[in-house]
N, CA, C and O atoms as a GROMACS GRO file, in nm:
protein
  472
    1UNK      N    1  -4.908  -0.797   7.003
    1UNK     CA    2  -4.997  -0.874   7.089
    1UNK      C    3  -4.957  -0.851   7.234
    1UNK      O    4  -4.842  -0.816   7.260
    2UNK      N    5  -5.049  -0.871   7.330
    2UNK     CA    6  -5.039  -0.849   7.460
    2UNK      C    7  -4.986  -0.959   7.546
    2UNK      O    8  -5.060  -1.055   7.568
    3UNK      N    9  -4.840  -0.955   7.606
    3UNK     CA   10  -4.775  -1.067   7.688
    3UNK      C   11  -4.900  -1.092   7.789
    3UNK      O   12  -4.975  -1.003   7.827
    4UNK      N   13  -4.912  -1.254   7.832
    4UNK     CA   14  -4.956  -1.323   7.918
    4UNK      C   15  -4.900  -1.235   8.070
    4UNK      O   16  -4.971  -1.183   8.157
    5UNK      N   17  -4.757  -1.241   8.063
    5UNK     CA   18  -4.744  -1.166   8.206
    5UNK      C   19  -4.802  -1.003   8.224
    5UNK      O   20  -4.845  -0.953   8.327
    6UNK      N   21  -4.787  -0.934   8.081
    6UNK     CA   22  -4.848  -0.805   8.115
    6UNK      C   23  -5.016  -0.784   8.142
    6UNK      O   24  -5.070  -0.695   8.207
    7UNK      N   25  -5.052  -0.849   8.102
    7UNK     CA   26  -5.238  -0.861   8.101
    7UNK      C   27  -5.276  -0.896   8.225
    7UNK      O   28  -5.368  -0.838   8.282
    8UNK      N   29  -5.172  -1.045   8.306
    8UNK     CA   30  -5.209  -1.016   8.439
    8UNK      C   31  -5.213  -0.910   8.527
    8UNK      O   32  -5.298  -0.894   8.615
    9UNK      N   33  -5.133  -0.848   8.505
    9UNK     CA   34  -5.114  -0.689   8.572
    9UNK      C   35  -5.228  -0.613   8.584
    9UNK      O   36  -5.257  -0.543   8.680
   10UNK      N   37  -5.302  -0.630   8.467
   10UNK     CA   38  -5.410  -0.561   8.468
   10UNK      C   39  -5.616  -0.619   8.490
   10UNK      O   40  -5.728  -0.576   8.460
   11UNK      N   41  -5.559  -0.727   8.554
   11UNK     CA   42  -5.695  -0.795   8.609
   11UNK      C   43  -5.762  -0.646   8.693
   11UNK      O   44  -5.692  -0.556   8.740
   12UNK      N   45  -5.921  -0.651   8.696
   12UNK     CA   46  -5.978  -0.597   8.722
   12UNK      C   47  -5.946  -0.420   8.707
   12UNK      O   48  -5.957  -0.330   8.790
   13UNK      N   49  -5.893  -0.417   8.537
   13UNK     CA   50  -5.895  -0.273   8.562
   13UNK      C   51  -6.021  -0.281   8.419
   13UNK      O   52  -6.069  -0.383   8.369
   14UNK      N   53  -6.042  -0.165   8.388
   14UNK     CA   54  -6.203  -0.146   8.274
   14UNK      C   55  -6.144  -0.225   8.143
   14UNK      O   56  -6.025  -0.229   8.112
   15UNK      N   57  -6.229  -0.274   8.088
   15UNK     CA   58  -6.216  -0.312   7.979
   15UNK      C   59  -6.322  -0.195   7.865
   15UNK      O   60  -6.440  -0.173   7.888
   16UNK      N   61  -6.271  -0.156   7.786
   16UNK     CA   62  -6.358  -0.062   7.663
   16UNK      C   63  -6.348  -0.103   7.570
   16UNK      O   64  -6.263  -0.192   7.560
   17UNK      N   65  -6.432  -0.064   7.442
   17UNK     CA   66  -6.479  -0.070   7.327
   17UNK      C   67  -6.372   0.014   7.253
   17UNK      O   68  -6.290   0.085   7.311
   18UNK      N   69  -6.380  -0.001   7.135
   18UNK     CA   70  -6.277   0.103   7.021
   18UNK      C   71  -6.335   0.251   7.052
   18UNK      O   72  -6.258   0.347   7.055
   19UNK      N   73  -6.477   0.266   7.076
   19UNK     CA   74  -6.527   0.420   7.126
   19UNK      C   75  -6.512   0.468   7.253
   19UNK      O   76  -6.566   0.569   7.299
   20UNK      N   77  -6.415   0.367   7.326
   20UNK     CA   78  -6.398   0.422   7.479
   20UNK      C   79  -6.491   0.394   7.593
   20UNK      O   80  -6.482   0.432   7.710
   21UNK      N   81  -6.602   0.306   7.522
   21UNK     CA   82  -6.721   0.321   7.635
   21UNK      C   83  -6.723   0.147   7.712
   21UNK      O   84  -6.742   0.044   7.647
   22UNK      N   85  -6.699   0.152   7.852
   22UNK     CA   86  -6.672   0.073   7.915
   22UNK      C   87  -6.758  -0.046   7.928
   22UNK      O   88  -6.869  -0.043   7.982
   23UNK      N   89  -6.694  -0.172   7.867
   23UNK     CA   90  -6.764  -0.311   7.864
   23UNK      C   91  -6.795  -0.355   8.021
   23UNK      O   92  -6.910  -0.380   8.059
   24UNK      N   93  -6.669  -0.362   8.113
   24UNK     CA   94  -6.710  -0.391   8.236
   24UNK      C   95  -6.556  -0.437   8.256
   24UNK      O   96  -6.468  -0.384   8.188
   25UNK      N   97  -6.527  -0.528   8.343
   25UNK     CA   98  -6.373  -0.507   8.435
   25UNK      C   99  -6.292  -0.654   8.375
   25UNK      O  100  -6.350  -0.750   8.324
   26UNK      N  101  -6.189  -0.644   8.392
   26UNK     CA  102  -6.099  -0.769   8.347
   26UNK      C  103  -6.089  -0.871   8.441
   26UNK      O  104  -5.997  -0.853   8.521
   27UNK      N  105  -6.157  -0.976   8.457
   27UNK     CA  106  -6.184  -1.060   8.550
   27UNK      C  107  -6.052  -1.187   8.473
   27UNK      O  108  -5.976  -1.227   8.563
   28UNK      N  109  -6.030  -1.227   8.385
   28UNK     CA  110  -5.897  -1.311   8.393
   28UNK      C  111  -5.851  -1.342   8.223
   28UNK      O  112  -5.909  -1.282   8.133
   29UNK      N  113  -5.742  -1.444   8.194
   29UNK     CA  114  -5.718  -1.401   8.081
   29UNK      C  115  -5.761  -1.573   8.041
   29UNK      O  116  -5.798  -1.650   8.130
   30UNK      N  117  -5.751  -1.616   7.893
   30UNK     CA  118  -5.782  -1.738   7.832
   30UNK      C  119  -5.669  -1.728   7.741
   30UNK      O  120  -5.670  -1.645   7.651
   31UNK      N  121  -5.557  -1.820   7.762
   31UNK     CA  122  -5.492  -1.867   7.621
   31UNK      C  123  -5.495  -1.944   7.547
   31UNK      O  124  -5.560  -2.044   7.575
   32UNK      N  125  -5.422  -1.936   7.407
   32UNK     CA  126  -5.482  -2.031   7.329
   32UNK      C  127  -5.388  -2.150   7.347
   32UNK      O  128  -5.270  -2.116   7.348
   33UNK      N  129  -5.410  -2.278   7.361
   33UNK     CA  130  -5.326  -2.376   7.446
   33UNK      C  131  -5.270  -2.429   7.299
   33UNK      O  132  -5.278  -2.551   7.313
   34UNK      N  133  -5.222  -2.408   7.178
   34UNK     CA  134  -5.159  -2.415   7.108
   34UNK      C  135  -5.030  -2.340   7.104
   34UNK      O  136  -4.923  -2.397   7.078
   35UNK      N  137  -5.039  -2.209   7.130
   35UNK     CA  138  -4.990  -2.121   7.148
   35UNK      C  139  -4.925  -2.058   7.300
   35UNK      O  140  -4.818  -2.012   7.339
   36UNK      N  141  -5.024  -2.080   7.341
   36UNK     CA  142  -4.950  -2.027   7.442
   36UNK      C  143  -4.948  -1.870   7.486
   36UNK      O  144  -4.894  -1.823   7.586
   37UNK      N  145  -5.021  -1.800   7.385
   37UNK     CA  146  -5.079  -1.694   7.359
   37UNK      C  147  -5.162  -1.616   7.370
   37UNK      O  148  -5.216  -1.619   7.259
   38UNK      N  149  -5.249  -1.490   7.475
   38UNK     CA  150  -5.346  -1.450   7.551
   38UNK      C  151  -5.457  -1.434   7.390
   38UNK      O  152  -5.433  -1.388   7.279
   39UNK      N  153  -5.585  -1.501   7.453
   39UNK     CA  154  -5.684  -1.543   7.327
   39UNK      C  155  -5.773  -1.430   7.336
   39UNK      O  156  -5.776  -1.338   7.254
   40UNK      N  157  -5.860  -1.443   7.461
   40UNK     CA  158  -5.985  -1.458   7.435
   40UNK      C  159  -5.913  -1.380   7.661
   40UNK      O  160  -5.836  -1.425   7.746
   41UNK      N  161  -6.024  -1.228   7.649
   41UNK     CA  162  -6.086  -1.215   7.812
   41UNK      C  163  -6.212  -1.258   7.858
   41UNK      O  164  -6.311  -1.271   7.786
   42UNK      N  165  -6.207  -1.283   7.995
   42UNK     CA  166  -6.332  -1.277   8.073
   42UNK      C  167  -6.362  -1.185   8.109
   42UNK      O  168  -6.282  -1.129   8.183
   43UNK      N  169  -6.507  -1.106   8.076
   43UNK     CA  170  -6.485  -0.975   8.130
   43UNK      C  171  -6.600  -0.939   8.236
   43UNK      O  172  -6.698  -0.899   8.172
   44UNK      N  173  -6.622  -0.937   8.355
   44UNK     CA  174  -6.692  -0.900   8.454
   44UNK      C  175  -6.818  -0.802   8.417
   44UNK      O  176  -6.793  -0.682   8.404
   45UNK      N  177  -6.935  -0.841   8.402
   45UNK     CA  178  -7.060  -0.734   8.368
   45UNK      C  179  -7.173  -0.773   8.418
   45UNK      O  180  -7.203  -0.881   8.467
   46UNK      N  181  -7.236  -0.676   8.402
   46UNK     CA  182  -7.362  -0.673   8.492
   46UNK      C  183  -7.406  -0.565   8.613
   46UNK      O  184  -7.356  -0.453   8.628
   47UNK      N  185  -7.525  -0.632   8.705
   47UNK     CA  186  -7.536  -0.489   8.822
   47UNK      C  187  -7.456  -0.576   8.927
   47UNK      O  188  -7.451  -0.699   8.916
   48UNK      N  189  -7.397  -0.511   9.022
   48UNK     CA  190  -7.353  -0.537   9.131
   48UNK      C  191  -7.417  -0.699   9.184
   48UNK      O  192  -7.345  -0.798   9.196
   49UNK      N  193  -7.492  -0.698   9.199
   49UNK     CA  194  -7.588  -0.839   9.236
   49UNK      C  195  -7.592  -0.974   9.156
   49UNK      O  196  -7.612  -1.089   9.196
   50UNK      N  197  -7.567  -0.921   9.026
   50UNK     CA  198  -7.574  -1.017   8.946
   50UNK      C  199  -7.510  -1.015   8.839
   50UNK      O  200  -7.566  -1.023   8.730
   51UNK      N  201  -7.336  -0.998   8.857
   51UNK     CA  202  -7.244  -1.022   8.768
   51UNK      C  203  -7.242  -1.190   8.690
   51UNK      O  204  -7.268  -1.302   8.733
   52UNK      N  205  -7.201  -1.142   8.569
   52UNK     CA  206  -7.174  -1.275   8.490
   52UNK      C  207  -7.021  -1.220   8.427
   52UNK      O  208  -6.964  -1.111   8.432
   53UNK      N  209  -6.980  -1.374   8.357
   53UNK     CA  210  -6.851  -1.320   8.232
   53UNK      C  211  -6.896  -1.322   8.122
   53UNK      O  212  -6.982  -1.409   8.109
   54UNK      N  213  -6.870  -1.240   8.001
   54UNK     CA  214  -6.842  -1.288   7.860
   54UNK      C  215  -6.737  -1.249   7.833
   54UNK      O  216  -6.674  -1.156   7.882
   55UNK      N  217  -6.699  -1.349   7.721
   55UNK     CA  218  -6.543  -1.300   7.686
   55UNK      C  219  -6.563  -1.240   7.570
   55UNK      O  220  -6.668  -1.222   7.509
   56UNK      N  221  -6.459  -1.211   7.547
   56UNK     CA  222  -6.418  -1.120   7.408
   56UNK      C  223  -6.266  -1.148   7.354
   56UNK      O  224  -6.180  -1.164   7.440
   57UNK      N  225  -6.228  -1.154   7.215
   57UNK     CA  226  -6.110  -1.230   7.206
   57UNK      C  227  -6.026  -1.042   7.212
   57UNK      O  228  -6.070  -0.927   7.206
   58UNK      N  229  -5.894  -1.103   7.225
   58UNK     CA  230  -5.788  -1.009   7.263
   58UNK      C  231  -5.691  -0.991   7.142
   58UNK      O  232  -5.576  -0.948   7.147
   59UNK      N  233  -5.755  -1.031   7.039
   59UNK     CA  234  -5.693  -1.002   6.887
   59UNK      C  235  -5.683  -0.838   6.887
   59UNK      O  236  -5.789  -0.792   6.928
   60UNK      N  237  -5.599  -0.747   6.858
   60UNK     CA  238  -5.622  -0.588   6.832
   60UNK      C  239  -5.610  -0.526   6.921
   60UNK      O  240  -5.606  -0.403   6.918
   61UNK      N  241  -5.601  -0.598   7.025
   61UNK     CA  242  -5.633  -0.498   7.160
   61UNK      C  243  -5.516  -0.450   7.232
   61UNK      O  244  -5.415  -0.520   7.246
   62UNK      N  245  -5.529  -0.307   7.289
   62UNK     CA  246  -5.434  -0.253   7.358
   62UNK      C  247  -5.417  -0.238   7.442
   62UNK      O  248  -5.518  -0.281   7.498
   63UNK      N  249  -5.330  -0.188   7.541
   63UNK     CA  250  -5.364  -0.162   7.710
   63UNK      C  251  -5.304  -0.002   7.704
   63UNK      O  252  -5.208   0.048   7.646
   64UNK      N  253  -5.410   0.053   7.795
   64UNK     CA  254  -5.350   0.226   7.831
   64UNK      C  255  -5.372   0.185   8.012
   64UNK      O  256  -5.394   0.084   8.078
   65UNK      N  257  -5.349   0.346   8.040
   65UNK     CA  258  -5.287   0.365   8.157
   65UNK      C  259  -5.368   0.300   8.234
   65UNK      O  260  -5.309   0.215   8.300
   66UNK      N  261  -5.560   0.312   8.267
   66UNK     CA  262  -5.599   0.191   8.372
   66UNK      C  263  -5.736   0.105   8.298
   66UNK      O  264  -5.839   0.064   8.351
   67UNK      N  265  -5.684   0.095   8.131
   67UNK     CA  266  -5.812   0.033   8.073
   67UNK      C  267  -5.710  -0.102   8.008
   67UNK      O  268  -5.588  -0.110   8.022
   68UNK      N  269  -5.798  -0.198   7.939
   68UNK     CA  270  -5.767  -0.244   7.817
   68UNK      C  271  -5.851  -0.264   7.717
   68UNK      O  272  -5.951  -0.336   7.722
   69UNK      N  273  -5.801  -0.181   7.589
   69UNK     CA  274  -5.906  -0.147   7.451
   69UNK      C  275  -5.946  -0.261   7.377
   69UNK      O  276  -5.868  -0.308   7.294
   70UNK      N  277  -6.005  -0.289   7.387
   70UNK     CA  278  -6.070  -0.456   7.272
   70UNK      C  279  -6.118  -0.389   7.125
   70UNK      O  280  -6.149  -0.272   7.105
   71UNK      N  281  -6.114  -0.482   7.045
   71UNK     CA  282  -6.162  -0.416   6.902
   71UNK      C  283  -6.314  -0.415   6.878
   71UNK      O  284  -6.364  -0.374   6.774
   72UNK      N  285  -6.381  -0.459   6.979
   72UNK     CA  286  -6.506  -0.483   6.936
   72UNK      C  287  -6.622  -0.437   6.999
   72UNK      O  288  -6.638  -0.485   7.111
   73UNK      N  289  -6.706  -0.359   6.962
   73UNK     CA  290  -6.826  -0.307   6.990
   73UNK      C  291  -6.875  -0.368   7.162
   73UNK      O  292  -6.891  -0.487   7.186
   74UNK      N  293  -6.889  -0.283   7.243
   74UNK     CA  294  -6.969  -0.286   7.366
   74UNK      C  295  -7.098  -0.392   7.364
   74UNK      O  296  -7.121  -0.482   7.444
   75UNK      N  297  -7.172  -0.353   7.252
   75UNK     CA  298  -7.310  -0.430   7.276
   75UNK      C  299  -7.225  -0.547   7.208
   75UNK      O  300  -7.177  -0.599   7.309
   76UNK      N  301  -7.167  -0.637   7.078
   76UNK     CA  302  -7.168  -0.754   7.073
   76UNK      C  303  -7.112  -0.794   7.197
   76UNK      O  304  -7.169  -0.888   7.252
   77UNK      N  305  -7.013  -0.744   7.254
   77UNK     CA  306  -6.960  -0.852   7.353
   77UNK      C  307  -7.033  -0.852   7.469
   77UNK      O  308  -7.020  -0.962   7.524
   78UNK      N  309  -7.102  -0.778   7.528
   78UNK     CA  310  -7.231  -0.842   7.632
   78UNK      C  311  -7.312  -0.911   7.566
   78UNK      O  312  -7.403  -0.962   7.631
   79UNK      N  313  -7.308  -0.932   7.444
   79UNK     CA  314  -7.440  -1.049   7.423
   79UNK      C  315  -7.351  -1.162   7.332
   79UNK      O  316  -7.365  -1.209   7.218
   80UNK      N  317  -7.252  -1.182   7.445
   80UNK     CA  318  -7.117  -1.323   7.415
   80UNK      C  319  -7.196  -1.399   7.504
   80UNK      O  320  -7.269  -1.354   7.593
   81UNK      N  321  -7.176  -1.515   7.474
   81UNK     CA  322  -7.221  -1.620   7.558
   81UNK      C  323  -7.103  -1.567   7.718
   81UNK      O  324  -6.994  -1.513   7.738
   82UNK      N  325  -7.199  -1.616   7.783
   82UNK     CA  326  -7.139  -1.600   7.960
   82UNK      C  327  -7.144  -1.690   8.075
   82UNK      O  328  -7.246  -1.756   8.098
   83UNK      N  329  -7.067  -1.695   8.131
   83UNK     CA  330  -7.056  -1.774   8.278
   83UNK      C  331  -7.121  -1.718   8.355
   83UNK      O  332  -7.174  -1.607   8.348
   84UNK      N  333  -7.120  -1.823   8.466
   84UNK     CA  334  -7.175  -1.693   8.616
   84UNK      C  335  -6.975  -1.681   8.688
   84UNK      O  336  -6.877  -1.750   8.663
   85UNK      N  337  -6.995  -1.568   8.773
   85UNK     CA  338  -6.839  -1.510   8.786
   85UNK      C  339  -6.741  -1.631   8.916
   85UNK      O  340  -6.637  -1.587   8.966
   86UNK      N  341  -6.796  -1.786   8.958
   86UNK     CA  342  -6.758  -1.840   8.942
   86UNK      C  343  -6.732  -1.973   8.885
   86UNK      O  344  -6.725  -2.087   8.929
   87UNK      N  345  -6.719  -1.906   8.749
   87UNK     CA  346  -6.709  -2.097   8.675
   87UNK      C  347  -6.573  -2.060   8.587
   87UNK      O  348  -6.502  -1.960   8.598
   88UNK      N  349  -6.562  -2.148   8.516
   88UNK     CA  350  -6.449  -2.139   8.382
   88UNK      C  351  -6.557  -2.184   8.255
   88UNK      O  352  -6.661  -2.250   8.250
   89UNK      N  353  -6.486  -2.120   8.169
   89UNK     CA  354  -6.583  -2.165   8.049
   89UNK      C  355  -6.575  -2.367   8.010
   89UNK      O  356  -6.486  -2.450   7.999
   90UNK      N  357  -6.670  -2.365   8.005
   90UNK     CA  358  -6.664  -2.540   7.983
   90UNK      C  359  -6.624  -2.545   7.810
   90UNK      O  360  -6.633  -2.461   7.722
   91UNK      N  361  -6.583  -2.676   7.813
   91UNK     CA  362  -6.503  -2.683   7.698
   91UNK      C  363  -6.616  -2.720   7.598
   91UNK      O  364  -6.589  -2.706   7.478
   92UNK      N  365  -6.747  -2.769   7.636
   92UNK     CA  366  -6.830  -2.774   7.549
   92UNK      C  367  -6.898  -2.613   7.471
   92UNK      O  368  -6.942  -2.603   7.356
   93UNK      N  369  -6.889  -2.508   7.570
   93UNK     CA  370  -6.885  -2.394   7.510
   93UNK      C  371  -6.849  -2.306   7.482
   93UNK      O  372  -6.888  -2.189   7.478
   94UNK      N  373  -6.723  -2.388   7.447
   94UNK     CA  374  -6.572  -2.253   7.372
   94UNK      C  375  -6.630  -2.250   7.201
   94UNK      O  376  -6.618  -2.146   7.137
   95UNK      N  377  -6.688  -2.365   7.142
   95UNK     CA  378  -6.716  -2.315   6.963
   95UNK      C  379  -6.812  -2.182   6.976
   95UNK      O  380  -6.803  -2.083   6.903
   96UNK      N  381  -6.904  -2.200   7.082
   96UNK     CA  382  -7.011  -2.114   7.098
   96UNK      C  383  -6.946  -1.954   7.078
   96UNK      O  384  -6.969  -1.866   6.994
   97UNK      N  385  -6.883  -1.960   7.161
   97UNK     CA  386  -6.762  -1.815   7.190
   97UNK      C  387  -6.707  -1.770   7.031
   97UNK      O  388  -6.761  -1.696   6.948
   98UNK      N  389  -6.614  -1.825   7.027
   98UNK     CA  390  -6.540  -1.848   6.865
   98UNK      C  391  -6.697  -1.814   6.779
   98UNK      O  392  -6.702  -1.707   6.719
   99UNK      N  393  -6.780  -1.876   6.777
   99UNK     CA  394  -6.898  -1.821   6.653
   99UNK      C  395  -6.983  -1.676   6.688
   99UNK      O  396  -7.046  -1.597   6.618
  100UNK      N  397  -6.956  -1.682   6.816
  100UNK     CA  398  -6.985  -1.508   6.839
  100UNK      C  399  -6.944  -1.430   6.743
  100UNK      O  400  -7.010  -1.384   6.649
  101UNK      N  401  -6.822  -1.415   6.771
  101UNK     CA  402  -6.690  -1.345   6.700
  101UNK      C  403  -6.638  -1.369   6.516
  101UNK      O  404  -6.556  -1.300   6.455
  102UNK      N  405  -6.718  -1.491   6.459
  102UNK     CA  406  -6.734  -1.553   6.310
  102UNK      C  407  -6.530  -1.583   6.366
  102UNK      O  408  -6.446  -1.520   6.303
  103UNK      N  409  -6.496  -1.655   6.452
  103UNK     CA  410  -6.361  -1.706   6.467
  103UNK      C  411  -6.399  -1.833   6.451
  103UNK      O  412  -6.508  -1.880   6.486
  104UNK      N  413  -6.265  -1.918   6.371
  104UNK     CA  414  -6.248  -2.031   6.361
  104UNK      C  415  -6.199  -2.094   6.512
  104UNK      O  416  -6.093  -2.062   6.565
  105UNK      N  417  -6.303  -2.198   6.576
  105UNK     CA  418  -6.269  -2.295   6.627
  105UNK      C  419  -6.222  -2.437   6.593
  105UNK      O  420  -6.287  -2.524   6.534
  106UNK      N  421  -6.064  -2.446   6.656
  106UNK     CA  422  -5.962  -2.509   6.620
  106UNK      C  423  -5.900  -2.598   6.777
  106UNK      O  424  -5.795  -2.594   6.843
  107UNK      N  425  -6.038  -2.679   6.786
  107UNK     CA  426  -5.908  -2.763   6.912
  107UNK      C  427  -5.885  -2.920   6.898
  107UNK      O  428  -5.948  -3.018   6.858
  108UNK      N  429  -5.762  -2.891   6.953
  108UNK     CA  430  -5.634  -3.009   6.948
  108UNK      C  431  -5.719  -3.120   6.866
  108UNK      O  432  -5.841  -3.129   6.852
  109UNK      N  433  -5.582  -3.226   6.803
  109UNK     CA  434  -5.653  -3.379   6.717
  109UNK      C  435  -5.736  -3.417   6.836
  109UNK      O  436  -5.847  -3.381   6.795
  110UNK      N  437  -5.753  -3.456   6.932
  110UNK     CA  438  -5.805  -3.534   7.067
  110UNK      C  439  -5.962  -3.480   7.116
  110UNK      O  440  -6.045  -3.537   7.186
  111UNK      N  441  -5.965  -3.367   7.060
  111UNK     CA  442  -6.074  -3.262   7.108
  111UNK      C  443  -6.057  -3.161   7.255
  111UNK      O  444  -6.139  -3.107   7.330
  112UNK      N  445  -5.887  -3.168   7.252
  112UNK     CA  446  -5.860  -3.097   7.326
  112UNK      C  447  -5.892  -2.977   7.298
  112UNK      O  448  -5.898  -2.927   7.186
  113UNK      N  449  -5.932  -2.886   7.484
  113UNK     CA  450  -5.967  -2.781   7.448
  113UNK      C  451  -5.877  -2.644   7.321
  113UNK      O  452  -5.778  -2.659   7.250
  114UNK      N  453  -5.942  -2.557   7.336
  114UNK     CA  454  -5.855  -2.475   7.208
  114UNK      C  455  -5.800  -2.340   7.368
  114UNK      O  456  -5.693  -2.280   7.359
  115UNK      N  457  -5.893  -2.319   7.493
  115UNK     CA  458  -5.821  -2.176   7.539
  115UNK      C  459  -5.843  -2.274   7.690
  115UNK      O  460  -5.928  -2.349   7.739
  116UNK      N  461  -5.723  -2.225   7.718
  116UNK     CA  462  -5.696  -2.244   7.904
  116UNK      C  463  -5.711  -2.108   8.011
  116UNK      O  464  -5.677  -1.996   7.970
  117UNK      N  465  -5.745  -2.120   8.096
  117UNK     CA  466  -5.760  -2.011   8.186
  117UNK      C  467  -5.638  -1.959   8.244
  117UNK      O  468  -5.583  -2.051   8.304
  118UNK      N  469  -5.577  -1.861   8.252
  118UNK     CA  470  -5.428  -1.836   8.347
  118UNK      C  471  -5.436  -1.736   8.394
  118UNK      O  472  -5.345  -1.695   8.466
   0.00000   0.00000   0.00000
């Protein structure tokens, strides 16, 4: 799995698909606040004018020299639910995210959230 401190390193470099073909840029990371553990990216897409985020979880994924590889297909993760490029995901639509992906959403007894921004 990919350290929290190493992933920062690599904000705004490409994010790709398992076929190499570029999702769009690493705009920040989400951990899982159980853990403590990098979850889920935000990833910068769109035209110049009208960037949004979707995330994509960071299960599988690797980092090379100026990308980081996600396991999952280009087209599902642009059609992840998305922010506009300044918000944080609201905690009412983190299950949304998680059912993209058929991931179990799991937060805290309290209904604390399940991913924090860092």
């Amino acid at each position: 799995m990919i350290r929290t401190a190493d992933i920062r390193e690599w904000r705004n470099q490409a994010v790709v698909d398992p076929g190499g073909h570029k999702i769009g840029e690493l705009e920040s990371v989400y951990v899982d606040t159980s853990t403590d553990e990098p979850a889920m990216a935000a990833v910068r897409v769109g035209l110049p004018t009208r960037h949004r985020l979707v995330f994509v979880p960071l299960e599988g994924a690797t980092v090379g020299l100026r990308y980081v590889r996600v396991a999952h297909d280009r087209k599902l993760v642009k059609r992840s639910p998305s922010i506009g490029t300044d918000g944080v995901l609201p905690v009412e639509d983190e299950e949304a995210v998680f059912r993209h992906y058929d991931l179990a959403h799991e937060p805290g007894a309290n209904g604390e959230r399940q991913l924090a921004r860092r």
